[in-house]
C-alpha positions in Angstrom: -16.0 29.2 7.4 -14.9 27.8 10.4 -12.7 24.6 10.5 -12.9 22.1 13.1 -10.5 18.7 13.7 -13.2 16.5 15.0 -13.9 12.1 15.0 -15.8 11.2 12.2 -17.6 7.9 12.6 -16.8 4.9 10.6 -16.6 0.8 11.0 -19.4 -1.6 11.9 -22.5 -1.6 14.1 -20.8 -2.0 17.2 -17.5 -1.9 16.3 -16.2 2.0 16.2 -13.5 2.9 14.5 -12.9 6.6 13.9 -11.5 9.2 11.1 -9.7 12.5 12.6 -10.8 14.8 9.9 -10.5 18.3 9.6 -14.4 20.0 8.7 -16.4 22.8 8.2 -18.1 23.3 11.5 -21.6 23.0 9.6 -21.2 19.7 7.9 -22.4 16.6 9.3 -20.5 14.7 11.5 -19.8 11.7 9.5 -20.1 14.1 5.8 -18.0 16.2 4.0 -14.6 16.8 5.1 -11.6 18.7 3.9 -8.3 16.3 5.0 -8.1 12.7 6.9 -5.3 13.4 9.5 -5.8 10.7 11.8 -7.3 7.7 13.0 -8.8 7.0 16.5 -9.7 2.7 17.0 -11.3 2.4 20.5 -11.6 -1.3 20.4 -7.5 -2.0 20.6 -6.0 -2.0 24.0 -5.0 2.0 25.5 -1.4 0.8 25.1 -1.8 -0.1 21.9 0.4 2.0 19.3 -1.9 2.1 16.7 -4.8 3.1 18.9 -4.4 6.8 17.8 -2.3 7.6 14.8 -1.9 10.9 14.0 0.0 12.5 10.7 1.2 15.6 12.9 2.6 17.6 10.4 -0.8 18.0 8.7 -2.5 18.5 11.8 0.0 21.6 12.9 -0.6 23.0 9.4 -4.2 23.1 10.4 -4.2 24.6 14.0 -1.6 27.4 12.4 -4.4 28.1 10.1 -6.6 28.6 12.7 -8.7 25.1 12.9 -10.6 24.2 16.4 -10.4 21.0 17.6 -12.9 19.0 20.0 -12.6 18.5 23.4 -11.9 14.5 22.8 -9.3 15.3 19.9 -8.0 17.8 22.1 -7.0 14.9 24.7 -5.9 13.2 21.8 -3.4 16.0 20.9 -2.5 16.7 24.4 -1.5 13.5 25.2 1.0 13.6 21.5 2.2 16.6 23.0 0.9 19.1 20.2 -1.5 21.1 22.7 -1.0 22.2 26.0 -3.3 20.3 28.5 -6.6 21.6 28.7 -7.3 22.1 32.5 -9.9 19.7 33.8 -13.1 20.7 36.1 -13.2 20.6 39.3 -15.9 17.9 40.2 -19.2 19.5 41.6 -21.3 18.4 44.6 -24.1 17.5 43.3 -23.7 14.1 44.2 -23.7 14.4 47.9 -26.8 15.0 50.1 -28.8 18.4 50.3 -28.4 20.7 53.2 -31.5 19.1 55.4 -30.9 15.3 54.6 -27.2 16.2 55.8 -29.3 17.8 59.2 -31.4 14.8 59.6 -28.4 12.4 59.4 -26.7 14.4 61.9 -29.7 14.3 63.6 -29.7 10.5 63.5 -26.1 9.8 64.9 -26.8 11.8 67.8 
């Protein structure tokens, strides 16, 4: 069984409001869960304290147990200072013109 600390889904039609919960990877996302150990409200301001509360004993307890977390949970803990940053990518270059529209371009401003 593997155990994942992952945002379960909760609140109103548009109005989000999140569970951290610690789950087995293979039940739903807003299912069964093991343990609540935080709470993640998007719709208060980012400076807000109560935007992300976390109960960080429980959630230490978990990792030492060997529990995954998401990638957004993993920000989460990052920036609580419980995980080490994960590094972010580097941003690709897809967004900038192929090789022969760069040519014609060139082409153009000569």
């Amino acid at each position: 069984m593997s155990l994942k600390i992952r945002l379960s889904r909760a609140g109103a039609k548009k109005r989000p409001y999140y569970h951290i919960v610690v789950a087995d990877s293979r039940s739903p996302r807003d299912g069964r869960f093991i343990e609540k150990v935080g709470a993640y409200n998007p719709m208060l301001p980012a400076d807000h304290a109560d935007r992300i509360r976390l109960k960080e004993d429980k959630i230490r307890e978990w990792l030492g147990k060997g529990a995954q977390v998401t990638e957004r949970v993993e920000r989460f803990l990052a920036s609580a200072g419980l995980l080490p940053a994960a590094p972010r990518p580097t941003q690709t270059r897809q967004h900038l013109p192929k090789k022969k529209a760069q040519e014609r371009a060139a082409a153009a401003a000569a």
